[in-house]
MIDOVO-784212 format. One record per residue: x, y, z of N, C-alpha, C, CB in turn; residue in one letter. Coordinates in steps of 0.02 Angstrom, whole numbers, padded with zeros to 5 digits, always signed. Glycine has a CB too. Layout:
BEGIN
XYZXYZXYZXYZA
...
This chain:
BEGIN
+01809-05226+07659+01810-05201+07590+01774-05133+07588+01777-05251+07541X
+01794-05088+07566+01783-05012+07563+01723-05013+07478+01883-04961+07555X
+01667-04964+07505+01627-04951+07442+01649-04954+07370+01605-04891+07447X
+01707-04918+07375+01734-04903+07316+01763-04996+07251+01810-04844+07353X
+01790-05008+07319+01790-05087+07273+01741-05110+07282+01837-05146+07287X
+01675-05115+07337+01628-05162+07306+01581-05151+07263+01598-05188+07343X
+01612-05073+07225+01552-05052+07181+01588-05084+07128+01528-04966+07172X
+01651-05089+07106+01699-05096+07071+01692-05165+07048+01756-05078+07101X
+01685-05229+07095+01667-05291+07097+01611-05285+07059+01659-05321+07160X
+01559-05250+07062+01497-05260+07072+01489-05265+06985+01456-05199+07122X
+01525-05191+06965+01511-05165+06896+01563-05214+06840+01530-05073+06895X
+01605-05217+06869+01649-05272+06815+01605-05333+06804+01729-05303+06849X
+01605-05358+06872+01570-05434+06862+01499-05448+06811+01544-05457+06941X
+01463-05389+06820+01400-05380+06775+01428-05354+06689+01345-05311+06816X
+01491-05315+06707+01491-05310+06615+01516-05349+06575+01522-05259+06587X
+01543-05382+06620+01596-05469+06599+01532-05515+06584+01657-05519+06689X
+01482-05506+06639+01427-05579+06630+01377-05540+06563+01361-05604+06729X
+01392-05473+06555+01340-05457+06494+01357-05475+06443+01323-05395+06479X
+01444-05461+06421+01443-05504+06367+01470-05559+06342+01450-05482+06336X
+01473-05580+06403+01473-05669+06387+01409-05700+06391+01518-05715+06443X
+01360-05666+06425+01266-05720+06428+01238-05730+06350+01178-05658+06478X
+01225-05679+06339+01213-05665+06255+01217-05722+06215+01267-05616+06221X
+01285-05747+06210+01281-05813+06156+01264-05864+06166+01327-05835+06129X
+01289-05865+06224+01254-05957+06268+01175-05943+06274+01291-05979+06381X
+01156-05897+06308+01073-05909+06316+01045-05918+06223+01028-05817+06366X
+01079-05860+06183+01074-05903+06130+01037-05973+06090+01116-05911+06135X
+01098-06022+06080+01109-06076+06102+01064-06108+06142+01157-06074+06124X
+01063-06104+06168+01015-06140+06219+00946-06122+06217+01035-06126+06288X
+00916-06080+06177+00862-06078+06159+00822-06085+06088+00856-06035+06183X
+00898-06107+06051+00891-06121+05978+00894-06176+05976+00932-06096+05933X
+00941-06238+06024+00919-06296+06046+00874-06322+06047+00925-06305+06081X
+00822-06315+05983+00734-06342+06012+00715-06428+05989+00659-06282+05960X
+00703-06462+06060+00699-06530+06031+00635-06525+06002+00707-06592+06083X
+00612-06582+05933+00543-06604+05894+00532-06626+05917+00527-06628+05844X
+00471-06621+05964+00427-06675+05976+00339-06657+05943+00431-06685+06064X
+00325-06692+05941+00243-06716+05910+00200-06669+05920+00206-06779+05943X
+00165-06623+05884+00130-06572+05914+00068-06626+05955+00102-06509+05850X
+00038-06565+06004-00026-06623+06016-00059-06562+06078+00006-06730+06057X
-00114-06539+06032-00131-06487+06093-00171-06492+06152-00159-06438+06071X
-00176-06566+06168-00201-06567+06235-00133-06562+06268-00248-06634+06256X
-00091-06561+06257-00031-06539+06321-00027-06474+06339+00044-06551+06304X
-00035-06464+06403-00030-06411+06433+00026-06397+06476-00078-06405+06460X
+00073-06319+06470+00121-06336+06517+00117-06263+06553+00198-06363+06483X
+00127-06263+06611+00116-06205+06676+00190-06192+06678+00079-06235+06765X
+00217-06144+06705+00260-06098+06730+00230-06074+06794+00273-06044+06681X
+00284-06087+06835+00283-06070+06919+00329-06034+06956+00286-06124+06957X
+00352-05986+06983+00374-05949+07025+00395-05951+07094+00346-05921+07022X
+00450-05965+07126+00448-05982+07176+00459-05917+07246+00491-06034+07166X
+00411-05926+07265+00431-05858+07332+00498-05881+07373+00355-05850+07407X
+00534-05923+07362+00621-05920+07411+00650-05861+07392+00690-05987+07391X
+00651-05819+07431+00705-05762+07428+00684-05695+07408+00757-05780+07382X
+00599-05711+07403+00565-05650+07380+00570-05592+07438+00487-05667+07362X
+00585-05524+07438+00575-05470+07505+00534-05456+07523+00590-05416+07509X
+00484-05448+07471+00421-05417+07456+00366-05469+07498+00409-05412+07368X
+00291-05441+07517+00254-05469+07530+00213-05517+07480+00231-05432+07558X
+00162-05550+07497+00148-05604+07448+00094-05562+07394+00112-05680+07490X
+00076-05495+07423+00030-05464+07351+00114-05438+07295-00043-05360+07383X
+00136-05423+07318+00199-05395+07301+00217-05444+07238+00255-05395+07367X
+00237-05515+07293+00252-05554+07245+00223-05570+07179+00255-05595+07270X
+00162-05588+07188+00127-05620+07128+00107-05549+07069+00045-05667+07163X
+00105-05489+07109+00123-05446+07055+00176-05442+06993+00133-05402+07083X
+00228-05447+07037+00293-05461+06993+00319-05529+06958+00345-05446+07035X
+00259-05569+06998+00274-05660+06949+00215-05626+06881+00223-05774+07015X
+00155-05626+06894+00122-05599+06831+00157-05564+06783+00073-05559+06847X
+00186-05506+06788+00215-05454+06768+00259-05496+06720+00246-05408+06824X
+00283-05542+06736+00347-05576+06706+00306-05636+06649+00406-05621+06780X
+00250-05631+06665+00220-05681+06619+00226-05767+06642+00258-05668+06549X
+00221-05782+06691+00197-05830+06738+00163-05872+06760+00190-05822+06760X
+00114-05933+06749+00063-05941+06763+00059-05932+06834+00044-05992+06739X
+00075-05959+06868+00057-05974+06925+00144-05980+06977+00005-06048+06911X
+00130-05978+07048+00178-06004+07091+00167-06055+07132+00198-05962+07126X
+00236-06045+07167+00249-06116+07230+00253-06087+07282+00318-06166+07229X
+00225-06114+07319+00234-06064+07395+00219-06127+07447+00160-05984+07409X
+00247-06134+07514+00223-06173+07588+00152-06165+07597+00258-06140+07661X
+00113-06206+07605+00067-06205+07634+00062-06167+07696+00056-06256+07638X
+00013-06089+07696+00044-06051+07768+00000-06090+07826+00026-05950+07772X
+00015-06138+07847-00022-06187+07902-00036-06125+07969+00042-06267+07930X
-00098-06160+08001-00099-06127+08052-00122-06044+08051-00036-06140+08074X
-00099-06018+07991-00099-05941+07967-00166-05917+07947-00051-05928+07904X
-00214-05910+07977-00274-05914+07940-00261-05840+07891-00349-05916+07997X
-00222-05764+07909-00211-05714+07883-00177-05715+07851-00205-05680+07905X
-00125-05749+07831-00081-05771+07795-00118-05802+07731-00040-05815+07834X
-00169-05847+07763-00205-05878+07679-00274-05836+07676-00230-05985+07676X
-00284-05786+07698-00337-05748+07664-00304-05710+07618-00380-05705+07707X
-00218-05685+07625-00181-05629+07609-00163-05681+07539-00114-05596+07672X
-00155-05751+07538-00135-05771+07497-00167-05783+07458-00109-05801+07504X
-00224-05796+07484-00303-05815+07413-00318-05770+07366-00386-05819+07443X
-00330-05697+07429-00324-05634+07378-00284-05590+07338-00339-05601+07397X
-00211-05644+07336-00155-05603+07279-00193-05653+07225-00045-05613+07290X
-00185-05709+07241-00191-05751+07187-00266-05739+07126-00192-05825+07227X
-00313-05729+07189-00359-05709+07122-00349-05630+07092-00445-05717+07145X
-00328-05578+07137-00326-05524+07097-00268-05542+07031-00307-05459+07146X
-00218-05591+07030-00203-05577+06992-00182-05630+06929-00170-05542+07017X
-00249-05662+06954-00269-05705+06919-00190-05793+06894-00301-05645+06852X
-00175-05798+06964-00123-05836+06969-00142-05921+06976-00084-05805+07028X
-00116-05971+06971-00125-06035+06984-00084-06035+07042-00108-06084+06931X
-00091-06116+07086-00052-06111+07133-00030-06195+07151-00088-06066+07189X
+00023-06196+07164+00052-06271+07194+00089-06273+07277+00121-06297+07135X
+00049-06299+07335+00072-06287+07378+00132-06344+07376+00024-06282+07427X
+00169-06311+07429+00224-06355+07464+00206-06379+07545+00297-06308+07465X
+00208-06448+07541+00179-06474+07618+00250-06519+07635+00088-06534+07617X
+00249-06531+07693+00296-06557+07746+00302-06551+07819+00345-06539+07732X
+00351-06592+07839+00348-06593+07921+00416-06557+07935+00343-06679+07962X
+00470-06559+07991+00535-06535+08016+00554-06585+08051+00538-06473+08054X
+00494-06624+08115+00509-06649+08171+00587-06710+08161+00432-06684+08197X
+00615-06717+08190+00676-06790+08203+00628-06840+08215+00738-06789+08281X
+00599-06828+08253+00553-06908+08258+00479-06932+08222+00532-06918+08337X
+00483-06974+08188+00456-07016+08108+00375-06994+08145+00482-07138+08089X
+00346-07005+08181+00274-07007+08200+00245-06941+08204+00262-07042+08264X
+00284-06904+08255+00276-06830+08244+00276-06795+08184+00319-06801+08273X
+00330-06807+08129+00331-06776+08072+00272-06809+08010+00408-06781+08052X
+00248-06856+08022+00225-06870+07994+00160-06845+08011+00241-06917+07987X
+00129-06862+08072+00066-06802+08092+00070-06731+08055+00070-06779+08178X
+00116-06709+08077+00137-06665+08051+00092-06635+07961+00210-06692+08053X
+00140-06678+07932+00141-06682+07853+00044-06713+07862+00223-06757+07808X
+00040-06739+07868-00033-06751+07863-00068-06707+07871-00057-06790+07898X
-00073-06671+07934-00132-06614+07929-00116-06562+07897-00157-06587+07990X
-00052-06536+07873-00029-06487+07828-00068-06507+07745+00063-06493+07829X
-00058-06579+07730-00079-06599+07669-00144-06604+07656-00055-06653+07655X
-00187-06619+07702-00252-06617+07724-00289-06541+07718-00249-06643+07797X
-00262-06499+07748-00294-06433+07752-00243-06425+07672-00280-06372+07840X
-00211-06402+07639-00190-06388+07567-00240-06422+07521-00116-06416+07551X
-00266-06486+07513-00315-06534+07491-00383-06497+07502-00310-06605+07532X
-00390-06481+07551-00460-06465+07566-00491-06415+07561-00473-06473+07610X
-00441-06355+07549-00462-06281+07562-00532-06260+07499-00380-06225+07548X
-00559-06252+07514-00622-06223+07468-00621-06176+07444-00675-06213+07490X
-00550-06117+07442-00553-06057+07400-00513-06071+07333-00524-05994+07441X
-00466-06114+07325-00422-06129+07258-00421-06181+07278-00353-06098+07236X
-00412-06209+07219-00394-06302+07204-00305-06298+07190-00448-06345+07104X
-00271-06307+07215-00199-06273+07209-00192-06353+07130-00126-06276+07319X
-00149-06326+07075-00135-06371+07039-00104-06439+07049-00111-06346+07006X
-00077-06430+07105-00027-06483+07133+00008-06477+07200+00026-06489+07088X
+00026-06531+07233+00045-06539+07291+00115-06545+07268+00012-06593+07331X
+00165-06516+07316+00239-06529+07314+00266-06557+07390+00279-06454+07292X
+00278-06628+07389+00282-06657+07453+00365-06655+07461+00244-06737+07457X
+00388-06622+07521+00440-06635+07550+00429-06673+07607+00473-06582+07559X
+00451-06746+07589+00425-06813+07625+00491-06848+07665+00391-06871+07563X
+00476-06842+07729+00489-06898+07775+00587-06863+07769+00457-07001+07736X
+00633-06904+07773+00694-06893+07799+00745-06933+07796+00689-06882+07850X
+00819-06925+07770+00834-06979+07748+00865-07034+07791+00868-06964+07701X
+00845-07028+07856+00875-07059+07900+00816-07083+07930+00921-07023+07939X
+00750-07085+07902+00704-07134+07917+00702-07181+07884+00652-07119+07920X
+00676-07246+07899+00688-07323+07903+00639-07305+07831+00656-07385+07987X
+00656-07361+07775+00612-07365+07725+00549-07371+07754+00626-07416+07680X
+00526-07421+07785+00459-07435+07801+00406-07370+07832+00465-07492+07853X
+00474-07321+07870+00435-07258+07909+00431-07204+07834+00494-07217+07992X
+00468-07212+07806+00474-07166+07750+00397-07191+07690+00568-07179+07711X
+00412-07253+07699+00342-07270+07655+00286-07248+07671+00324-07334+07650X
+00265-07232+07742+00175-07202+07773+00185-07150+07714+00158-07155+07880X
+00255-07104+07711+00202-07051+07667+00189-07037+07601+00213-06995+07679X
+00215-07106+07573+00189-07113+07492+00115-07142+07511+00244-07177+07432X
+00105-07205+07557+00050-07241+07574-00012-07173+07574+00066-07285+07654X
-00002-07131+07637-00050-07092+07635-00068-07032+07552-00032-07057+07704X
-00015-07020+07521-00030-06972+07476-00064-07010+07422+00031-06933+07453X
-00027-07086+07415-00063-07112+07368-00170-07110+07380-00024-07189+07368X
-00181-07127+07446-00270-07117+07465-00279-07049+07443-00297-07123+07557X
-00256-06990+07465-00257-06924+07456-00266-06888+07374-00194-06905+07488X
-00207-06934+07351-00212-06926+07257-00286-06947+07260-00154-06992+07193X
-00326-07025+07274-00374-07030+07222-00425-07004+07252-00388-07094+07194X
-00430-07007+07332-00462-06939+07376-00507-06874+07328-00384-06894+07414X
-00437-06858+07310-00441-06782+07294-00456-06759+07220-00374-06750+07314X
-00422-06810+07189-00375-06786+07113-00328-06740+07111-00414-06755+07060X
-00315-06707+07144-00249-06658+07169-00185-06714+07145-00247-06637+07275X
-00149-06686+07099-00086-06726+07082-00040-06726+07138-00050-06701+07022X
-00016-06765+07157+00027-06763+07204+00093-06792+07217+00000-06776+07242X
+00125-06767+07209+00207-06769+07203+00261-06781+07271+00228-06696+07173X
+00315-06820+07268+00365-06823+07307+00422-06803+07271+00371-06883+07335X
+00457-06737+07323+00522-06716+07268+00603-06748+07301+00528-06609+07262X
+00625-06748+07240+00704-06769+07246+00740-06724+07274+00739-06783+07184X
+00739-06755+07347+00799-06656+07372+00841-06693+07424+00741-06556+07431X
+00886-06671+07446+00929-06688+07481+00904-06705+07571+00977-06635+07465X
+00921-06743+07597+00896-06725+07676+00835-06774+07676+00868-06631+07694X
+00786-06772+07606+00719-06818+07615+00715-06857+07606+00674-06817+07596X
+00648-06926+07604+00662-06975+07583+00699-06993+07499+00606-06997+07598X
+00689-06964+07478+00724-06961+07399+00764-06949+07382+00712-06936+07359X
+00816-06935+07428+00871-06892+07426+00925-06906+07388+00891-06881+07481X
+00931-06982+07342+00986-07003+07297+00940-07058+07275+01066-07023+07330X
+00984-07053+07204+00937-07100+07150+00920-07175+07161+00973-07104+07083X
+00971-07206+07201+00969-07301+07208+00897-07303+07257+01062-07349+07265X
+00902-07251+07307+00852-07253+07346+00777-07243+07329+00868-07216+07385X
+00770-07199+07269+00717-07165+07263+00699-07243+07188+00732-07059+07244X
+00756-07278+07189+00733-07306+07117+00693-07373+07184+00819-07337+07034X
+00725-07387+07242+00682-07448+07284+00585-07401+07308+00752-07473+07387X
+00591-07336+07288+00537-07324+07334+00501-07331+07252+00535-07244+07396X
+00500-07341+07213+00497-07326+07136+00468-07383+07127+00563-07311+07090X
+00503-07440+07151+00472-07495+07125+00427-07541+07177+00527-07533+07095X
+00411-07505+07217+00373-07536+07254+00308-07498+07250+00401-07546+07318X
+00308-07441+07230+00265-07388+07241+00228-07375+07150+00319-07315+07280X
+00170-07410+07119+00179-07391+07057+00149-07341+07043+00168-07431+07017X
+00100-07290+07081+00068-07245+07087+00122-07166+07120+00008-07278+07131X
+00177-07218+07150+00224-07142+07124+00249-07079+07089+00250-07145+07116X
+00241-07029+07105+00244-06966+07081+00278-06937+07073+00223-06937+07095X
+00342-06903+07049+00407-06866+07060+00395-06780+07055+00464-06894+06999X
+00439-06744+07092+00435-06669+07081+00532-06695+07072+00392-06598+07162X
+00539-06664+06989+00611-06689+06971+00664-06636+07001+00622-06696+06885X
+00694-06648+07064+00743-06578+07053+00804-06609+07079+00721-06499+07101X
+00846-06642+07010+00870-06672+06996+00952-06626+07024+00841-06692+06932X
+00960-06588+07037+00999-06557+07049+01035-06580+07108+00976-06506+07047X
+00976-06595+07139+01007-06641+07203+01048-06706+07214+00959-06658+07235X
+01046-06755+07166+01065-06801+07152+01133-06795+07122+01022-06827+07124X
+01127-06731+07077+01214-06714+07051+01271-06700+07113+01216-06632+07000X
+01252-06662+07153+01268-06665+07198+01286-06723+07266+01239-06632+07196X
+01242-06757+07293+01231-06798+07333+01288-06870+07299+01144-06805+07335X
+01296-06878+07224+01314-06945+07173+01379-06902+07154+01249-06972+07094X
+01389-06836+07158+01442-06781+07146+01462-06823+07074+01513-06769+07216X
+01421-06815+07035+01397-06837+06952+01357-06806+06916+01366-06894+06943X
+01351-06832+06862+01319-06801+06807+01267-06861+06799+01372-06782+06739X
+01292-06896+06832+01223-06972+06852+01238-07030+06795+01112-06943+06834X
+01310-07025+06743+01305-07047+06679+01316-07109+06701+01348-07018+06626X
+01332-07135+06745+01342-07241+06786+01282-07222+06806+01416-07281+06871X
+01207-07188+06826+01157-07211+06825+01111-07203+06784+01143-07204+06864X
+01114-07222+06714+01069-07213+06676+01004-07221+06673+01083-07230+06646X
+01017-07311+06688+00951-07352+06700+00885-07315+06763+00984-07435+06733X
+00931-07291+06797+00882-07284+06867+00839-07216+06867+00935-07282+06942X
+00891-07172+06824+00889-07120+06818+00824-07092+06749+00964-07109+06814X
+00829-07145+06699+00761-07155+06640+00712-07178+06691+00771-07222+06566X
+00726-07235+06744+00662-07258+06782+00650-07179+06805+00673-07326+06852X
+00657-07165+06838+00637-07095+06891+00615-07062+06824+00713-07045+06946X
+00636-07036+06788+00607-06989+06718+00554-07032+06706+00660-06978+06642X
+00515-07074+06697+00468-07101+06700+00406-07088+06729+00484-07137+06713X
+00431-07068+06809+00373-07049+06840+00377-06972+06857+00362-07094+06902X
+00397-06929+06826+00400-06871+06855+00328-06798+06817+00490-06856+06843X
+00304-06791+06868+00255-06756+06855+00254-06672+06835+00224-06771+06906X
+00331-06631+06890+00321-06582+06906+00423-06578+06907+00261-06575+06973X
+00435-06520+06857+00493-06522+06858+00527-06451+06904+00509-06530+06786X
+00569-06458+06962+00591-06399+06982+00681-06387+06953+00576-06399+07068X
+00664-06343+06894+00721-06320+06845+00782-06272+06861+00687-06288+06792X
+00805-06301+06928+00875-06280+06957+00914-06302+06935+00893-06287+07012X
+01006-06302+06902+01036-06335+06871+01081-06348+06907+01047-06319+06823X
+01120-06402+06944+01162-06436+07006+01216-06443+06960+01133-06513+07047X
+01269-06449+06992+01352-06509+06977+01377-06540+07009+01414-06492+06962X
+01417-06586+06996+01444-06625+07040+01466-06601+07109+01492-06649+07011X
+01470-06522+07123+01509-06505+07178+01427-06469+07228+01588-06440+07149X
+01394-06459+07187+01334-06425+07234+01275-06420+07191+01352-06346+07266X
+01210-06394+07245+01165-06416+07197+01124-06366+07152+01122-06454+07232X
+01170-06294+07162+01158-06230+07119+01223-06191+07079+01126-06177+07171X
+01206-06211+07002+01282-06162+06981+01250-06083+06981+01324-06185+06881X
+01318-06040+06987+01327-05998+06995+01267-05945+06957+01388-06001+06986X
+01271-05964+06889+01226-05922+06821+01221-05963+06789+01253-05862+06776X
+01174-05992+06757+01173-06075+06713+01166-06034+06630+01074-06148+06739X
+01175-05952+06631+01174-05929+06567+01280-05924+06550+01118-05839+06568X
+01309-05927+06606+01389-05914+06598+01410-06001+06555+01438-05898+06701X
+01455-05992+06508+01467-06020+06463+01488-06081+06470+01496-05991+06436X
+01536-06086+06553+01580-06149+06581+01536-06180+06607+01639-06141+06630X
+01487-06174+06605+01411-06229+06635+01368-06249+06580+01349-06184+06693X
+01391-06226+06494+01357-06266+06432+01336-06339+06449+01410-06272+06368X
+01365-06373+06472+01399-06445+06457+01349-06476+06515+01500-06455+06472X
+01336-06444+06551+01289-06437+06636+01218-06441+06627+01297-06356+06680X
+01214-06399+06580+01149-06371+06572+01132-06405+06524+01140-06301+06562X
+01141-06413+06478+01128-06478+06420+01099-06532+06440+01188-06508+06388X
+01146-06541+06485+01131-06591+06542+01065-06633+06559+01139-06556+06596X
+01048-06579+06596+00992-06545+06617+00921-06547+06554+01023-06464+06633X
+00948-06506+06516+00888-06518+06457+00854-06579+06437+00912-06503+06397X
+00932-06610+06434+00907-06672+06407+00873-06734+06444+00957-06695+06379X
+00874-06727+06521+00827-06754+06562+00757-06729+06570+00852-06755+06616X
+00765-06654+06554+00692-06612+06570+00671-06636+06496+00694-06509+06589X
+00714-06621+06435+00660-06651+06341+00634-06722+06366+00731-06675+06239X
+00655-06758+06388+00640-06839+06439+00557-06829+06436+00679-06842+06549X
+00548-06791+06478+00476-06781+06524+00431-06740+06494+00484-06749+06595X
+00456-06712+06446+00420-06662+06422+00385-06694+06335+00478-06588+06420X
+00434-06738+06317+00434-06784+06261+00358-06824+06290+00517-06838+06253X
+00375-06853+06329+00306-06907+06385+00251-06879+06374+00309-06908+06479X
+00257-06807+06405+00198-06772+06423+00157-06748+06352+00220-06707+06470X
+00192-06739+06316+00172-06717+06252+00140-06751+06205+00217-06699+06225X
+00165-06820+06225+00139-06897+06184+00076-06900+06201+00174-06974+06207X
+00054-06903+06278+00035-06920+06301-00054-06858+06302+00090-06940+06346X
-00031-06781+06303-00066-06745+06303-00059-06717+06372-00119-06768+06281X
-00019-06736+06443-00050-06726+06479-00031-06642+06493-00044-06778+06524X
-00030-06618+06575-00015-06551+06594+00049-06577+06632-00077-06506+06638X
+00076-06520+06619+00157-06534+06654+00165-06458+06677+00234-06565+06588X
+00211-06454+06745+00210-06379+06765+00284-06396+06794+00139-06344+06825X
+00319-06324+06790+00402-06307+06778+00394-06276+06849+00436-06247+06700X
+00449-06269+06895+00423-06218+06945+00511-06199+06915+00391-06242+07049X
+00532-06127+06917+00606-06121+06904+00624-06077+06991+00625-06064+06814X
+00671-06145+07001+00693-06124+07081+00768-06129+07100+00656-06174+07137X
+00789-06069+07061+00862-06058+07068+00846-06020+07144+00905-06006+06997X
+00887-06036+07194+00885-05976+07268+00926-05951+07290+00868-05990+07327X
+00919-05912+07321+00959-05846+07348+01016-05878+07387+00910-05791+07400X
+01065-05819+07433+01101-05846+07469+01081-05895+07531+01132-05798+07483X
+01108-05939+07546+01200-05968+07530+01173-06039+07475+01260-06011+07635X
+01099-06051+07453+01132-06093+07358+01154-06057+07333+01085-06122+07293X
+01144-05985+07337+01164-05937+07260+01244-05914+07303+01087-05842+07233X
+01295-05939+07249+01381-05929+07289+01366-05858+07299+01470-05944+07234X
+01406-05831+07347+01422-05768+07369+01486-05749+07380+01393-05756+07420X
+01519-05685+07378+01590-05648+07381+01580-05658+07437+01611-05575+07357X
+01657-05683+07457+01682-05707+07546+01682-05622+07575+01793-05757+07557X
+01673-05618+07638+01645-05543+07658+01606-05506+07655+01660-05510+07649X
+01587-05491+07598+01522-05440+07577+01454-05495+07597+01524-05412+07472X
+01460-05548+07565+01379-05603+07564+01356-05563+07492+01299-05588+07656X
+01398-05536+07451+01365-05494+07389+01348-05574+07345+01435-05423+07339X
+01276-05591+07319+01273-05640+07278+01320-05620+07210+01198-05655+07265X
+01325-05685+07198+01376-05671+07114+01324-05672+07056+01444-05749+07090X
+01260-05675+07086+01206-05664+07006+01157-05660+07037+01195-05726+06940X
+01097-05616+06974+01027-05602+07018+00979-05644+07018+00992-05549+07001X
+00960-05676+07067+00937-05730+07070+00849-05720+07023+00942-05748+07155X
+00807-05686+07039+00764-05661+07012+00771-05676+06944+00760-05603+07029X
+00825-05630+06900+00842-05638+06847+00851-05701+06813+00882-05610+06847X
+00899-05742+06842+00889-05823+06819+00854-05839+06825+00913-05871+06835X
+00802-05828+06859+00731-05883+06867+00707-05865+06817+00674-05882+06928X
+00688-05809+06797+00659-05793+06731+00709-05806+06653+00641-05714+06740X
+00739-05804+06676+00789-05813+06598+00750-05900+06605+00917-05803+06605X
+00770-05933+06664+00767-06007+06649+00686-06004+06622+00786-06063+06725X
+00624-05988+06663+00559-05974+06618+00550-05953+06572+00524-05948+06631X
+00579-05905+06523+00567-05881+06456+00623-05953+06413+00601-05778+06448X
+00670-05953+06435+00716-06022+06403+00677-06064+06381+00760-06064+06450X
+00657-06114+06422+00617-06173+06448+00544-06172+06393+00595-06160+06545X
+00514-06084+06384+00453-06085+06379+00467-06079+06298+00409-06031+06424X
+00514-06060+06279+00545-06053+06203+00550-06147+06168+00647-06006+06213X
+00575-06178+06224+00606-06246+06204+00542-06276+06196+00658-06285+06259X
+00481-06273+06244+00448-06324+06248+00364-06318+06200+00446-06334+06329X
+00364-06247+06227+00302-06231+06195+00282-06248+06112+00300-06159+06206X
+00214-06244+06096+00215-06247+06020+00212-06312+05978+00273-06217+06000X
């Protein structure tokens, strides 16, 4: 493909998505569910570094900038320069923080070592109290019982620490579809959810509406919502502000008003991380790899959205 059309692609596709975003984001932010004022609820906004170019002072410049509390980032294990570089974006710029811990290994003992001393040093660090742990736990082709060590251990670690600590719904992990995550659910009552429910649309290639029941259980325990919007065919649409994904995204709301209704009753703190990502979740033009929307941009539309709906 020659410059000339991919500038051509480039500029249509953006003046087509300008004025069609307009009414739907709209909509969707005039959508405001009532719930109960109650000002001990507190709710965070998080940022996710997937797909950022920039270095990590870089980053948290431009998450602030956007009005942000805080981000999500890997625990940089092992990195001791990496977490001096990271301590000192965060306080210059006065950011919160939620690590992400996990293992890679194929085999259950290794990965689980693994995930332990990663979770251990995140828990322990003496320069920030990170707000929350985001566990990408165990694998879905480990045996329930091997998959259980790592609720077993986070659960000691929660009262350990007080560090909230979460297991998220993602594809590949132990949680990776709802029937499963509803057996680790009920055995586990100190269970924690990071909701990124997106995965399950995908994985159930549904809207989850034959799992209702399982699906209110899981909204039950969910602590920490990651506000990507999935469909039946994958687990990132294209622009969740384009109009043919209303019906998607509603969706969506109405599982996230779920948790947010709870939290509000309840008083507690609830934190959003918005983790739409880059290429290949974010579709791309066959040839170029040109994404079909700016990923950056949705994350923030979905944070100012979200922060319109819930706040107040």
């Amino acid at each position: 493909m020659n410059q000339d059309r991919r500038n051509f692609i480039k500029s249509t596709s953006s003046a087509t998505a300008a004025a069609m975003l307009a009414p739907f984001a709209a909509i969707a932010e005039t959508q405001k569910p009532l719930f109960p004022a109650n000002n001990q609820f507190k709710l965070l906004f998080m940022q996710t570094s997937w797909g950022f170019a920039g270095n990590i002072e870089a980053f948290c410049a431009a998450t602030k900038k956007e009005g942000y509390n805080g981000i999500e980032v890997w625990w940089p294990a092992d990195d001791q320069k990496a977490q001096d570089e990271l301590f000192a974006a965060l306080k210059k710029y006065n950011l919160e923080v939620g690590f992400l811990c996990g293992g890679s290994q194929s085999n259950w003992q290794e990965h689980l070592a693994t995930f332990k001393k990663n979770l251990d040093a995140a828990t322990s660090n003496t320069i920030q109290k990170p707000v929350y742990i985001n566990c990408h736990s165990g694998r879905d082709y480990f045996t329930f019982d091997q998959n259980q060590q790592f609720i077993s251990y986070t659960t000691l670690k929660n009262k350990e620490t007080g560090i909230p600590i979460y297991h998220e719904t993602h594809r590949g992990r132990m949680l990776f579809a709802a029937h499963i995550t509803r057996q680790f659910i009920e055995k586990n009552p100190a269970l924690q959810l990071t909701l990124d429910i997106s995965h399950w649309c995908n994985v159930h290639e549904s809207l989850l509406a034959d799992q209702k029941e399982t699906v209110d259980l899981a909204l039950s325990r969910v602590g920490h919502i990651h506000s990507r919007i999935g469909h039946q065919e994958g687990p990132q649409v294209n622009d969740p502000r384009a109009p043919e994904w209303e019906a998607t995204v509603k969706q969506h709301l109405a599982w996230w008003d779920e948790v947010i209704k709870r939290k509000k009753a309840n008083g507690e703190q609830m934190t959003i991380l918005t983790e739409f990502g880059p290429p290949n979740y974010m579709p791309i033009l066959a040839y170029t790899r040109q994404p079909l929307a700016d990923q950056w941009a949705i994350n923030v539309y979905m944070m100012q959205m979200l922060k319109k709906r819930y706040e107040g």
